[in-house]
C-alpha positions as CSV (number, residue, x, y, z in Angstrom):
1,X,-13.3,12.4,28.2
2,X,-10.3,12.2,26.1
3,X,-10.0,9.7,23.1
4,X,-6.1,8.3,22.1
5,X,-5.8,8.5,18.7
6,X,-2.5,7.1,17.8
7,X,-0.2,8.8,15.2
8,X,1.3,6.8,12.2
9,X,4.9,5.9,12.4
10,X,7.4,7.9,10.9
11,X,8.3,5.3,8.4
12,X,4.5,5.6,6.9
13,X,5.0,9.0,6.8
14,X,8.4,8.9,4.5
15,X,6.7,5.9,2.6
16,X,3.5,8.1,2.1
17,X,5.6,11.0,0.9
18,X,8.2,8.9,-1.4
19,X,4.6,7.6,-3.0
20,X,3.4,10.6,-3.7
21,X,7.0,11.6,-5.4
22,X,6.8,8.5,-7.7
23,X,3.3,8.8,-8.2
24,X,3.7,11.9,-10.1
25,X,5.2,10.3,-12.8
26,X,2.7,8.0,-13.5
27,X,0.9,10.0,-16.4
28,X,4.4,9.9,-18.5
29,X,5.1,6.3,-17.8
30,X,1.8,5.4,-19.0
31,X,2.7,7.7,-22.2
32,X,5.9,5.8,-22.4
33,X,4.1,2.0,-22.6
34,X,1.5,3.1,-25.0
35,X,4.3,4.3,-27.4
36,X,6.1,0.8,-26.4
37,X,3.0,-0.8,-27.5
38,X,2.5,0.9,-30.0
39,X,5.4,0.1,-31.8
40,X,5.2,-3.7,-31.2
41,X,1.9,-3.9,-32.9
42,X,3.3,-2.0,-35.7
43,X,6.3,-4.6,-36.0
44,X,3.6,-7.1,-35.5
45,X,1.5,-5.9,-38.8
46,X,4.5,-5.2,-40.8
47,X,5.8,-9.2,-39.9
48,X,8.8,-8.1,-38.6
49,X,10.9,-11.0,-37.5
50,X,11.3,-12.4,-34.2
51,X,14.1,-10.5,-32.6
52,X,13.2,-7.5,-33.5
53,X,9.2,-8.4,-32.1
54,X,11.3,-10.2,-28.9
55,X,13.1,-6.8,-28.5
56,X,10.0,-4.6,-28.8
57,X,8.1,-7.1,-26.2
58,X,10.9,-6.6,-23.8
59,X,10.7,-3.0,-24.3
60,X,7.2,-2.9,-23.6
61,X,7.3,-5.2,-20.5
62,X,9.7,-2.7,-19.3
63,X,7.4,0.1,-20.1
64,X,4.4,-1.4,-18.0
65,X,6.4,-2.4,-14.8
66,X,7.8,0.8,-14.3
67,X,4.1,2.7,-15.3
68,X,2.7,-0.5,-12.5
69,X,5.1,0.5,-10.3
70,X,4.0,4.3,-10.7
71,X,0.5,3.1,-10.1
72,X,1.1,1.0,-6.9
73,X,2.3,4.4,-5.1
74,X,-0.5,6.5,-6.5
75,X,-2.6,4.1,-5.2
76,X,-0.4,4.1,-1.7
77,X,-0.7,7.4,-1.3
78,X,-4.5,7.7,-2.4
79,X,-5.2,5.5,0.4
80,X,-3.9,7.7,2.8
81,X,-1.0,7.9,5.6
82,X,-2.7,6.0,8.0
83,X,-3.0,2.5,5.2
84,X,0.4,2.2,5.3
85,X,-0.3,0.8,8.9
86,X,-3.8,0.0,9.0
87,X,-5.1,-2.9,7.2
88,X,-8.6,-1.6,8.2
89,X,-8.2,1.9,6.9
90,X,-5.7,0.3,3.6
91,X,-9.8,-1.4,3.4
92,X,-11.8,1.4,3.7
93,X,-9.4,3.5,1.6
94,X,-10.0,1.1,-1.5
95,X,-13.9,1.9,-1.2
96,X,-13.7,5.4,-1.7
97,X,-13.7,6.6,-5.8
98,X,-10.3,7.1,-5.7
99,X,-9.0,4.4,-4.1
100,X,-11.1,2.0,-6.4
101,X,-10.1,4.5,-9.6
102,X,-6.6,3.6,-8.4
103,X,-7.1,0.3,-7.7
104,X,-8.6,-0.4,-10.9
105,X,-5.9,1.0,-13.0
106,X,-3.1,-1.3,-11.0
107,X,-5.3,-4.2,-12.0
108,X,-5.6,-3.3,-15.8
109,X,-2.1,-3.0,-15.9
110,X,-1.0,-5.9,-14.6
111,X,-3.3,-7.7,-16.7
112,X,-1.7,-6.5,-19.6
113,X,1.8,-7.1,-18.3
114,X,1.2,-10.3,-17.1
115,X,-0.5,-11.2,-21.0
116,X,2.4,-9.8,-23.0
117,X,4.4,-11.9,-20.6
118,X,2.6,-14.5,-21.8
119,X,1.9,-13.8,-25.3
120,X,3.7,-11.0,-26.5
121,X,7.4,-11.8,-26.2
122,X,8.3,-14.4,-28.7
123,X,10.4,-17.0,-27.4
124,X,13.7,-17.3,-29.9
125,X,15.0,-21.0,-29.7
126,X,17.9,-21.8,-27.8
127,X,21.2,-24.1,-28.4
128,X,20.1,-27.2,-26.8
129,X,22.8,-28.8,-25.1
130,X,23.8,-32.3,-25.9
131,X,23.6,-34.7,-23.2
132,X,26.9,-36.4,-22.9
């Protein structure tokens, strides 16, 4: 008796190889947002003033999306080819050590995006416009 086992598409196959590309960039974007954070808490202890704090917050929003983005594909391509089209196997995938290491990692860093977002870019005041 035979069993079908159906291939993955060619698409999940470019997608999982692309992933893997980016992915290996992922240690020196991390590198690159501690440095970004780095510097704003040093602004932040020295009481720099706000545009230069607003400038270093951008900076290091910048830093953590593209590191996130590095992370999303590493943990893509740790899931395997067959995630890309399998919501059961993108499941099972996530269970396995490195799928949760992985998985982990994109969490913590979109925490910390998400609370510099929130926190960590000052807002400078705008003109506000007169209402003729």
């Amino acid at each position: 008796m035979a069993f079908f086992r159906p291939r993955v598409s060619r698409e999940a196959e470019v997608r999982y190889h692309a992933d893997q590309e980016i992915s290996k960039s992922f240690p020196e974007l991390l590198e690159k947002a501690r440095e970004a954070e780095q510097v704003l808490r040093d602004l932040r202890a020295a009481d720099a003033d706000e545009l230069e704090l607003r400038a270093a917050g951008l900076a290091f929003d910048k830093a953590l999306t593209e590191a996130l983005r590095a992370a999303e594909a590493g943990q893509r391509a740790a899931f395997g080819v067959r995630a890309y089209d399998d919501r059961i196997a993108r499941r099972k995938a996530k269970a396995t050590p490195t799928g949760a290491m992985w998985t982990a990692q994109v969490e913590r860093l979109r925490t910390l995006r998400e609370e510099n977002r929130m926190w960590g870019i000052p807002r400078v005041p705008g003109r506000v416009p007169s209402a003729r």
